[in-house]
The first five atom37 places (N, CA, C, CB, O) and aatype in JSON, in Angstrom:
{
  "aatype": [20, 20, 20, 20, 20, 20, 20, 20, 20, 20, 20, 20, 20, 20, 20, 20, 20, 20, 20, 20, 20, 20, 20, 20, 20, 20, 20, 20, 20, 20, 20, 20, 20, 20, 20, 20, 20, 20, 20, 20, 20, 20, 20, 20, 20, 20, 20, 20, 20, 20, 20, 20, 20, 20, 20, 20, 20, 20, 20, 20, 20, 20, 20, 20, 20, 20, 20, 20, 20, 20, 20, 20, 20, 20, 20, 20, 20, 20, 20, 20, 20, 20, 20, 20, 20, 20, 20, 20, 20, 20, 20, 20, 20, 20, 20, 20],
  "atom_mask": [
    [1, 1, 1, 1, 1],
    [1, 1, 1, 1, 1],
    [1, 1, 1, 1, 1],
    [1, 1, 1, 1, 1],
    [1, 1, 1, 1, 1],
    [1, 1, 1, 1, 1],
    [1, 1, 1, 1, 1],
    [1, 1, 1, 1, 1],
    [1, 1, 1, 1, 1],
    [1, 1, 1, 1, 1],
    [1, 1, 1, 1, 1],
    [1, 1, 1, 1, 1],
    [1, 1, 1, 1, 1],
    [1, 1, 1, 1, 1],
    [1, 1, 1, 1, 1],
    [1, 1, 1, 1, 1],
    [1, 1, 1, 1, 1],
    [1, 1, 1, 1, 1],
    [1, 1, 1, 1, 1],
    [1, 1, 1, 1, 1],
    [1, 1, 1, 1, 1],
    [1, 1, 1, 1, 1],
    [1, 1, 1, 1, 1],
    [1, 1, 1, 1, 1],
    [1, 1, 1, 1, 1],
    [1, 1, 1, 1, 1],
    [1, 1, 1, 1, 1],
    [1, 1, 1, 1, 1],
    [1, 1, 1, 1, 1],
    [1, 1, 1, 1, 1],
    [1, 1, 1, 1, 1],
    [1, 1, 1, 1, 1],
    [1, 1, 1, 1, 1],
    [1, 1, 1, 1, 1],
    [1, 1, 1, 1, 1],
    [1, 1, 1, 1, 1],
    [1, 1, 1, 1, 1],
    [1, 1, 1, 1, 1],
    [1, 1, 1, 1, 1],
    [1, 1, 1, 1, 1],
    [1, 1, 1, 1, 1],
    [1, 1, 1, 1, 1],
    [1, 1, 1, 1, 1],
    [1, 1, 1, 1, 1],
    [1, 1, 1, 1, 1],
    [1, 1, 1, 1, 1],
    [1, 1, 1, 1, 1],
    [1, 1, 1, 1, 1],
    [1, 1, 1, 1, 1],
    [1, 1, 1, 1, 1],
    [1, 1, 1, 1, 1],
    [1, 1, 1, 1, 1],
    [1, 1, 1, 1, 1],
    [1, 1, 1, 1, 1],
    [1, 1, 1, 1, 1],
    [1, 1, 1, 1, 1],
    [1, 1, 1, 1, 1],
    [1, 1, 1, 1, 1],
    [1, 1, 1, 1, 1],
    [1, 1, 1, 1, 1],
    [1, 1, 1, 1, 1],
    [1, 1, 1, 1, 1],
    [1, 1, 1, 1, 1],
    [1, 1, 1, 1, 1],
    [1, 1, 1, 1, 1],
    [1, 1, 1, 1, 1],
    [1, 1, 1, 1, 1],
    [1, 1, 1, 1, 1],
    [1, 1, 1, 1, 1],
    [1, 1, 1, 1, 1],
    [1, 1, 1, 1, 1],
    [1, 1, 1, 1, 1],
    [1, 1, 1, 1, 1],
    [1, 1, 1, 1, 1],
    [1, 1, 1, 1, 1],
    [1, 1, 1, 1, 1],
    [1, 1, 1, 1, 1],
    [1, 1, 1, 1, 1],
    [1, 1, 1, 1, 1],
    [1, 1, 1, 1, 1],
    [1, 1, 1, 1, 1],
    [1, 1, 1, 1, 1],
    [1, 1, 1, 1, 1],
    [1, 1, 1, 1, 1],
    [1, 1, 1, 1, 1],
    [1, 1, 1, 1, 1],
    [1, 1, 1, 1, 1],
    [1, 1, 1, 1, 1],
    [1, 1, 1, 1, 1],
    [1, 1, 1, 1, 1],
    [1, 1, 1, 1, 1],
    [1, 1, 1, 1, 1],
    [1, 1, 1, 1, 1],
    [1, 1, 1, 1, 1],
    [1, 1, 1, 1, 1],
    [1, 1, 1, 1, 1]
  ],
  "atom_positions": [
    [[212.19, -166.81, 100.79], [213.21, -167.85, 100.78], [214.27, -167.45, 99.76], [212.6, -169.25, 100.44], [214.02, -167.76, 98.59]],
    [[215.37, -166.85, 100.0], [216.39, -166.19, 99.16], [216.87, -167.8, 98.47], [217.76, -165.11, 100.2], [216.62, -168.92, 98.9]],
    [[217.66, -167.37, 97.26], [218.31, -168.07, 96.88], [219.45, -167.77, 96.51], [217.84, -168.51, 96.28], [219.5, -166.66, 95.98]],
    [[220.8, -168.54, 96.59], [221.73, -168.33, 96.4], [222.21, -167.94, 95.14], [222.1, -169.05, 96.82], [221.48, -168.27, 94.2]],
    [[223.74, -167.06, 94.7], [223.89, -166.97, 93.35], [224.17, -167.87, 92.42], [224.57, -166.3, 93.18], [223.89, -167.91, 91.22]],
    [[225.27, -169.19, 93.72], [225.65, -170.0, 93.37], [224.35, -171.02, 92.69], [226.45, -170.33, 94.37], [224.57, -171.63, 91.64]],
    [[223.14, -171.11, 93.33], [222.21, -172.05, 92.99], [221.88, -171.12, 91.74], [220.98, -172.47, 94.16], [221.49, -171.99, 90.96]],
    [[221.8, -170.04, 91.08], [221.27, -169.68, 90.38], [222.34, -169.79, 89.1], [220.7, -168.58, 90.85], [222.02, -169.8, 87.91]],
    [[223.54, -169.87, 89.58], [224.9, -170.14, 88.64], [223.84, -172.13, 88.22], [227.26, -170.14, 90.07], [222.96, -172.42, 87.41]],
    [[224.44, -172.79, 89.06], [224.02, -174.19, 88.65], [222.5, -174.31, 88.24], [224.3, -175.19, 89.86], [222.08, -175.46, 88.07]],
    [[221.74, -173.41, 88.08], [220.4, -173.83, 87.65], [220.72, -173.69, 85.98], [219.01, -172.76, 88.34], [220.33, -174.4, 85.05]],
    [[221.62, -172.43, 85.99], [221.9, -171.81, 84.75], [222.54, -172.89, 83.67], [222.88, -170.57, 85.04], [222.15, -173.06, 82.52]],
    [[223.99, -173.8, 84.55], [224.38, -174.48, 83.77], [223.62, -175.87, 83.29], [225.46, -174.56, 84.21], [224.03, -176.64, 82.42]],
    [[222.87, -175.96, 83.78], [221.84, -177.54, 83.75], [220.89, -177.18, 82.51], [220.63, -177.9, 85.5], [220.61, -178.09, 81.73]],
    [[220.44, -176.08, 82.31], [219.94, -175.03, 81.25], [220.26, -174.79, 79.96], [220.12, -174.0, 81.6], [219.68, -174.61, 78.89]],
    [[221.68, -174.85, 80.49], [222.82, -174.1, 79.37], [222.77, -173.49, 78.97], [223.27, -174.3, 78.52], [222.88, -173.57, 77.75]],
    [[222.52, -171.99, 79.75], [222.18, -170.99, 79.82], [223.67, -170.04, 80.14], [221.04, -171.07, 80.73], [224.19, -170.17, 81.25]],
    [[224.31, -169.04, 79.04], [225.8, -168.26, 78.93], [224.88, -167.19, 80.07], [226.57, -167.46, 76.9], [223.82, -166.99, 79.47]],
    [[224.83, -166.64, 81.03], [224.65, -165.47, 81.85], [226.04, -165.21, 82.42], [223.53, -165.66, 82.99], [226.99, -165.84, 82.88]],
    [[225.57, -163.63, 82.08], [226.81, -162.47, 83.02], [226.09, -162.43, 84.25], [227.1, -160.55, 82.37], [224.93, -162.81, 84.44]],
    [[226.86, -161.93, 85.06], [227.08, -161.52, 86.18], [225.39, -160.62, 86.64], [228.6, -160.62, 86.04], [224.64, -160.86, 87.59]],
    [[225.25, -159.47, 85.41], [224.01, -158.97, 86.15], [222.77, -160.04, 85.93], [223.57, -157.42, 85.55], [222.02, -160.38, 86.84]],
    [[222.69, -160.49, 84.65], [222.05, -161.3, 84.41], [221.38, -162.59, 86.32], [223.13, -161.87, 83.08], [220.47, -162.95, 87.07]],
    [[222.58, -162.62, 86.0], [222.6, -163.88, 87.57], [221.94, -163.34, 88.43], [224.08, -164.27, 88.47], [220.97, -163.9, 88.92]],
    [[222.4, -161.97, 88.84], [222.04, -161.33, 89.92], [220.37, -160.71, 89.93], [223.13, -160.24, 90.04], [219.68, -160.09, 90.74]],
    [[220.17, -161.23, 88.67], [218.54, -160.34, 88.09], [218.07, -161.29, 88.16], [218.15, -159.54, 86.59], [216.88, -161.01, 88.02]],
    [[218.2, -162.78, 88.33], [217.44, -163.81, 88.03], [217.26, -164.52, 89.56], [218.15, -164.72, 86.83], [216.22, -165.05, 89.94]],
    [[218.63, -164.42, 90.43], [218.7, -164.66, 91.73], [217.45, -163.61, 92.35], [220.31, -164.39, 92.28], [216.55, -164.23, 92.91]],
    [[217.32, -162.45, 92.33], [216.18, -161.28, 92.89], [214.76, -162.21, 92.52], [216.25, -159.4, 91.83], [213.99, -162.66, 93.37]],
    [[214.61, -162.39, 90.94], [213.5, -162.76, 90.97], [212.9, -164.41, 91.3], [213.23, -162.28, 89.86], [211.78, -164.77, 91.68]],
    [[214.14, -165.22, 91.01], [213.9, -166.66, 91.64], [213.08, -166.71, 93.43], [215.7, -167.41, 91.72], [212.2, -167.17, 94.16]],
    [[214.47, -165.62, 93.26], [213.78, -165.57, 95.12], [212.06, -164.86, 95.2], [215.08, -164.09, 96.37], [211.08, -165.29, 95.8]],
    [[212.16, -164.11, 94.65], [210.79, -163.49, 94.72], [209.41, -164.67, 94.74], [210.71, -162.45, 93.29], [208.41, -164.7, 95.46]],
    [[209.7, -165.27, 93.99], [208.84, -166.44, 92.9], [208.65, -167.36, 94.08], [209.85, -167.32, 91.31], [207.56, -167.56, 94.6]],
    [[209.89, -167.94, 94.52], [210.11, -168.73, 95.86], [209.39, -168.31, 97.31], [211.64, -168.65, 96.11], [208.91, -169.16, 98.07]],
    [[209.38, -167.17, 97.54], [208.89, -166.21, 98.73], [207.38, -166.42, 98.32], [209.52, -164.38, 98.74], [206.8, -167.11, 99.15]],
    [[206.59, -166.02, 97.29], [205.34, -165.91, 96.95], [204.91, -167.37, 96.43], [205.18, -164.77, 95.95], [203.94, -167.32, 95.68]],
    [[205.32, -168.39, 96.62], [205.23, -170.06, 96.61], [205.17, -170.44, 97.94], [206.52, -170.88, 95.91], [204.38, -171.3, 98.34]],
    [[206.15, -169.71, 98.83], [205.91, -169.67, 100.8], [204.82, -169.59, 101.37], [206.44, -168.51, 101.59], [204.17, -170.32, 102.13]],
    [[204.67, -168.41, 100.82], [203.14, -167.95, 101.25], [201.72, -168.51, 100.84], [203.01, -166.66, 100.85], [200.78, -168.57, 101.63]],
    [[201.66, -168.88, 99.62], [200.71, -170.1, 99.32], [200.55, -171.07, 99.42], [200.5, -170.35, 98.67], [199.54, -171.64, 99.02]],
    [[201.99, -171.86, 100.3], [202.19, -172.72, 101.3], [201.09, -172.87, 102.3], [203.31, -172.39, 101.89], [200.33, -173.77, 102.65]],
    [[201.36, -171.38, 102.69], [200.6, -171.22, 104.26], [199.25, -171.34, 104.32], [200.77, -169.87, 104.94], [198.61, -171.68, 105.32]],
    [[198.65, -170.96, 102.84], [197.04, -170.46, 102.96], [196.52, -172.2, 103.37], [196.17, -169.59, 101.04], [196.83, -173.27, 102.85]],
    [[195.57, -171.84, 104.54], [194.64, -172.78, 104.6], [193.64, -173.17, 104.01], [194.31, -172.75, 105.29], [192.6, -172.53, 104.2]],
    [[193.63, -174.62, 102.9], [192.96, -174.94, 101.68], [191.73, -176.04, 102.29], [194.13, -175.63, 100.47], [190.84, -176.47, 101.55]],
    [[191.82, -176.38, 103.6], [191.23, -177.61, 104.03], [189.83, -177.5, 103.59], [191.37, -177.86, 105.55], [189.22, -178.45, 103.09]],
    [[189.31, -176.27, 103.78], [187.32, -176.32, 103.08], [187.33, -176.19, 102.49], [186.12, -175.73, 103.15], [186.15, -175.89, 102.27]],
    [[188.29, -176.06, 100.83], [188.03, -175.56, 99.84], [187.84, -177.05, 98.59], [189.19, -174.4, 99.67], [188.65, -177.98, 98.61]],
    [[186.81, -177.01, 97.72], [186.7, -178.0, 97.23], [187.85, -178.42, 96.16], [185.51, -177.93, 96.82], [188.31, -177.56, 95.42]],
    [[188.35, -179.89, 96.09], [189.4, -180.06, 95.28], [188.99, -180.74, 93.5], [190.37, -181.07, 96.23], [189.73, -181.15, 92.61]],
    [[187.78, -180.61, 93.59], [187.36, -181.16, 92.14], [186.81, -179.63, 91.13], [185.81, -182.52, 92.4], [186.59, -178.45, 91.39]],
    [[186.79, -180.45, 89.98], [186.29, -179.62, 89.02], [184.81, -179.22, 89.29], [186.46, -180.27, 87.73], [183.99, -180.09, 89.57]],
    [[184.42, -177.77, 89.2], [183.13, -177.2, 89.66], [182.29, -177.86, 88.11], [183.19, -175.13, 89.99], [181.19, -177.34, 87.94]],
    [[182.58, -178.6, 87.35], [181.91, -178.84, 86.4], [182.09, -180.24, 85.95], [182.14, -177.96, 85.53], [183.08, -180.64, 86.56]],
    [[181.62, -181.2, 85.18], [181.71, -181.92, 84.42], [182.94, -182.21, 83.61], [180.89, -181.68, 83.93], [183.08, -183.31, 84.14]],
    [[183.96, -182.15, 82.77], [184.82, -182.55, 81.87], [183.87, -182.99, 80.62], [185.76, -183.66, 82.47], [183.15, -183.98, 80.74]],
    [[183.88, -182.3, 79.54], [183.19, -182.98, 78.14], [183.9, -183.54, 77.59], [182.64, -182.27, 77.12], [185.01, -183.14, 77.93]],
    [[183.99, -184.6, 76.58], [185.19, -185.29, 76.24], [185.52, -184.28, 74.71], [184.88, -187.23, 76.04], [184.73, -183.59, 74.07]],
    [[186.77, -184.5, 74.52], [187.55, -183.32, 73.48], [187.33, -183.94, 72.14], [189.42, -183.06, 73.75], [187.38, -183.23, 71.14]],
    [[187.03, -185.47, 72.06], [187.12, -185.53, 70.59], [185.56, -186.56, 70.47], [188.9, -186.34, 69.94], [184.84, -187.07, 71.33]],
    [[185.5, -186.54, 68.83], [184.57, -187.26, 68.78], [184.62, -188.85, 69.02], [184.16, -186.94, 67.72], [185.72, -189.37, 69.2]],
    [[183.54, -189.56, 69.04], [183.48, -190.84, 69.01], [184.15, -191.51, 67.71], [182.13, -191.16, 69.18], [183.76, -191.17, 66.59]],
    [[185.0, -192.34, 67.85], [186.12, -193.1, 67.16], [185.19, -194.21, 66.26], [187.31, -193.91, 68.39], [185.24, -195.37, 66.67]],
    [[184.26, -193.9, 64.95], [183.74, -194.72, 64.18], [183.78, -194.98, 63.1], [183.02, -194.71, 64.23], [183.8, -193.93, 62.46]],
    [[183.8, -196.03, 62.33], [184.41, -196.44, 61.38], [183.71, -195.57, 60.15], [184.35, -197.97, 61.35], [183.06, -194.63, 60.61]],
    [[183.69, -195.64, 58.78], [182.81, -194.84, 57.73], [183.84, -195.08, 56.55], [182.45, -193.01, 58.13], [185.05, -195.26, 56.63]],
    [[183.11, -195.03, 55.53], [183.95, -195.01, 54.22], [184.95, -193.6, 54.04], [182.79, -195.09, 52.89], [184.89, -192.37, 54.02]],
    [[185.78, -194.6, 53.93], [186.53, -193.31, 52.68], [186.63, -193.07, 51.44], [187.66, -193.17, 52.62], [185.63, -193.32, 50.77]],
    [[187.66, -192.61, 50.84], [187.57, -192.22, 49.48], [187.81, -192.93, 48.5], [188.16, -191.36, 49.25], [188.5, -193.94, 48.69]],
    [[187.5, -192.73, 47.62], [187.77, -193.9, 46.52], [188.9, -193.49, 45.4], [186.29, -194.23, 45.65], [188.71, -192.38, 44.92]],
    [[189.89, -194.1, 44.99], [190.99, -193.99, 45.03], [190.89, -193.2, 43.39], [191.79, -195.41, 45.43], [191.88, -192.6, 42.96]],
    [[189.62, -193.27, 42.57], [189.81, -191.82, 41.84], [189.72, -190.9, 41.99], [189.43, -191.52, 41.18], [190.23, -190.03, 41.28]],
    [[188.67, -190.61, 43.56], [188.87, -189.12, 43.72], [189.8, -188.79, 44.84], [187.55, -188.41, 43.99], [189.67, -187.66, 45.31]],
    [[190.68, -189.54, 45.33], [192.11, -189.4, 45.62], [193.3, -189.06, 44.85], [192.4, -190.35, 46.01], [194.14, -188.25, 45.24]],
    [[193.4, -189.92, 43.36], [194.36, -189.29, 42.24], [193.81, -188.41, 41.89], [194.76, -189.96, 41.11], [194.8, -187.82, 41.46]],
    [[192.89, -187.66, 41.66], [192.1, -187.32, 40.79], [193.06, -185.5, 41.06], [190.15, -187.74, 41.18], [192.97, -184.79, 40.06]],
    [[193.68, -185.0, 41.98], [194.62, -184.25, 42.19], [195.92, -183.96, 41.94], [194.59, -184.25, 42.85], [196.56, -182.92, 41.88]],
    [[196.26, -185.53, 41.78], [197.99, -185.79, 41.55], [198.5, -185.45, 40.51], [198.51, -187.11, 41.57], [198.02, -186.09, 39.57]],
    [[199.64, -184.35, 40.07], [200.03, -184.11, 39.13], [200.45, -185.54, 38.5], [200.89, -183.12, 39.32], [199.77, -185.55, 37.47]],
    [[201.26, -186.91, 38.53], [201.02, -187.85, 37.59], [200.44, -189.05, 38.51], [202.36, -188.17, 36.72], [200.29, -188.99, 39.73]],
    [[200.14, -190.18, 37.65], [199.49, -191.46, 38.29], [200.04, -192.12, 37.06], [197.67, -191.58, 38.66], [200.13, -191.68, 35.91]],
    [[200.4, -193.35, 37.62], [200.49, -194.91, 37.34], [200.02, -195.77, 37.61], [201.19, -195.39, 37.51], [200.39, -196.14, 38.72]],
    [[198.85, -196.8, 36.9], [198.22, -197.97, 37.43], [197.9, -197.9, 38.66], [198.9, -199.03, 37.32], [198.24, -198.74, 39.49]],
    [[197.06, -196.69, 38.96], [196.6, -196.34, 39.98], [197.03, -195.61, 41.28], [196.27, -197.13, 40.14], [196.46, -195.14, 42.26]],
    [[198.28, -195.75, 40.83], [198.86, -194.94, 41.85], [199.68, -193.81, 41.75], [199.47, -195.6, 42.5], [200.0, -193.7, 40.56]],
    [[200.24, -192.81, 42.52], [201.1, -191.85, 42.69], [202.21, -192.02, 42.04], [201.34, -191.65, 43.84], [202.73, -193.12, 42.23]],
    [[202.96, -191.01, 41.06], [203.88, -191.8, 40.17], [204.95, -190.1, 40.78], [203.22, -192.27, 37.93], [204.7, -188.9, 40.69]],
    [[206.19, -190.9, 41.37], [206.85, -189.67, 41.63], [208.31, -189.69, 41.06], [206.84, -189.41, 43.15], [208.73, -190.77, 40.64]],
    [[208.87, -188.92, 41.02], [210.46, -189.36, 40.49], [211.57, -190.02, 41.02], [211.1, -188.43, 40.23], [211.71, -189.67, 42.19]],
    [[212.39, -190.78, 40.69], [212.53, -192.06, 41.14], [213.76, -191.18, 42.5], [213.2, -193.46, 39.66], [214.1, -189.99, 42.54]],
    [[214.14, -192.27, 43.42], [214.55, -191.45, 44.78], [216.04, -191.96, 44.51], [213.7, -191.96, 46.52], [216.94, -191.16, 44.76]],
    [[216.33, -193.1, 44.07], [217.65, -193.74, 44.1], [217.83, -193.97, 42.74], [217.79, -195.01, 44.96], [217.01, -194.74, 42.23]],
    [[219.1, -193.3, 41.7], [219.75, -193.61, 40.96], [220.39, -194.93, 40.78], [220.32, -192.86, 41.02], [221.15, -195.58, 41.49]],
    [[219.63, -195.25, 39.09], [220.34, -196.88, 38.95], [221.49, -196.21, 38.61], [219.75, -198.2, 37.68], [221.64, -195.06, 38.2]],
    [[222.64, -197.51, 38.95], [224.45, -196.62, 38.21], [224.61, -198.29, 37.09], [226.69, -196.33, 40.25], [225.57, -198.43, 36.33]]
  ]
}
């Protein structure tokens, strides 16, 4: 299924993609190629072939359960300064 240069000009600009001339013409060869070999896997007859996973799916993360965290000295307990317990950083907005 060839494709045009022109379609390969407007794929380019939607992209925003600067191509010369060979450029276009190198990308039109292989669009089409890509397109032609998408044809043909069109055609293959898939009807007996099974459409699920040959396996199970395991789930990716663990179970979502609650547990203590840290206790807020051995949280400062890193911070170059602390104030009354907390993170003491340098101030962000100038009083005038």
């Amino acid at each position: 299924m060839p494709i045009s240069l022109e379609e390969v000009r407007h794929v380019a600009a939607l992209a925003r993609l600067d191509l010369d001339e060979s450029e276009l013409a190198r990308y039109c060869q292989q669009l089409s190629a890509i397109l032609d070999a998408m044809a043909k896997l069109r055609q293959l007859d898939t009807a007996g072939l099974p459409d699920e996973r040959p396996a199970p799916a395991l789930p990716a993360l663990r179970p979502d359960e609650p547990r203590p965290g840290l206790g807020r000295d051995s949280l400062l307990a890193n911070a170059p300064e602390t104030e009354a317990g907390q993170f003491k950083i340098p101030p962000v907005f100038e009083a005038d």
